[in-house]
C-alpha positions, -999 to +999 in steps of 0.1 A: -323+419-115-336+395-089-357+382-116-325+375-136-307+357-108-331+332-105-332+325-141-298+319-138-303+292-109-330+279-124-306+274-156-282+260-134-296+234-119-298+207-139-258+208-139-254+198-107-270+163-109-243+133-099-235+104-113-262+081-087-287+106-109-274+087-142-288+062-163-276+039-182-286+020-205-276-018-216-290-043-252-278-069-270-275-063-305-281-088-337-246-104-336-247-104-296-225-076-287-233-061-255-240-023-257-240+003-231-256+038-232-268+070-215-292+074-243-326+057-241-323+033-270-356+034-284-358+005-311-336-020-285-351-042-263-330-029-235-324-030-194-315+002-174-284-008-151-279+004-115-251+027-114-230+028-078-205+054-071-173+047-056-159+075-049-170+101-025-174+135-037-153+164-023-179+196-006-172+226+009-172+206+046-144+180+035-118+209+026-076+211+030-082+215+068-097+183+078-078+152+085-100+133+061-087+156+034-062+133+006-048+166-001-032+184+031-025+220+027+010+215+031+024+185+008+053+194+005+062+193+040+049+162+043+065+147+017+100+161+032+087+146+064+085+110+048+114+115+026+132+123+061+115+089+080+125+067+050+161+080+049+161+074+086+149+040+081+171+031+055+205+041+078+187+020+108+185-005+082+222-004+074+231-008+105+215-033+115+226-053+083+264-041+094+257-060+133+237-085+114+265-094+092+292-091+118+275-117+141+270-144+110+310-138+109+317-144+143+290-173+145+313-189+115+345-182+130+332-199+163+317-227+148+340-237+124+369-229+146+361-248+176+349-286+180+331-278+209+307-253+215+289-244+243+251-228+236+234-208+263+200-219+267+170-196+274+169-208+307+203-201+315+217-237+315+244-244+287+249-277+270+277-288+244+262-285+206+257-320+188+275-323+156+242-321+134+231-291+154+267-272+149+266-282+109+232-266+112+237-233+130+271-231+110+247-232+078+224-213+093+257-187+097+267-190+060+230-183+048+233-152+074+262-137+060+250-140+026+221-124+034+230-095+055+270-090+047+273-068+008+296-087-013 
């Protein structure tokens, strides 16, 4: 039985060679087409190419339980979990259009409404807008409420 077994192995092991074990082949025929091959062409003047692997294997070490795992043992939790970030994304993103678009209307109203407006500076001083700066920021309004207001 033993005996057997190791037949079987023996059988077996040639299957488990990997692809950095390959080799392939390349010539050039007659009307200079390029030819590629895993067979040993053996009228061709021919040169082996160098085959590189880019992908790493998956063992026995690298299973659902590790973090380096693509496939965690519990996808479908995790894609509820991102389908729950990205919904909670998209409302903080709404909102934050809805203030977004709500300043750009009170930026217009102010600007247009007024012929003299005061801006704050960052160091607390304020100063009277020039006209070109006014026509600016009120484009700079318009563009804003285009942007972030839904029509």
């Amino acid at each position: 039985m033993r005996k057997n077994c190791l037949y079987l192995l023996l059988g077996l092991l040639p299957l488990t060679a990997t692809a950095n074990d390959a080799r392939v082949y390349r010539w050039v025929d007659n009307n200079n087409v390029v030819h590629f091959s895993f067979e040993h062409p053996s009228d061709k003047d021919y040169a082996e190419v160098d085959v590189k692997v880019s992908y790493k294997p998956i063992t026995k070490s690298n299973d659902a339980n590790t973090s380096s795992s693509p496939y965690p043992l519990n996808a479908n939790n995790e894609i509820e979990k991102q389908t729950e970030q990205l919904s909670s994304d998209i409302e903080m993103n709404k909102e934050l259009m809805a203030k977004n678009c709500e300043a750009a209307k009170v930026n217009i109203k102010v600007l247009g409404g007024y012929e003299k407006v005061l801006l704050k500076q960052e160091d607390g001083t304020e100063r009277l807008l020039t006209p070109e700066e006014k026509q600016a920021q009120l484009e700079l309004s318009q563009q804003q409420l285009k942007d972030f207001c839904p029509e």
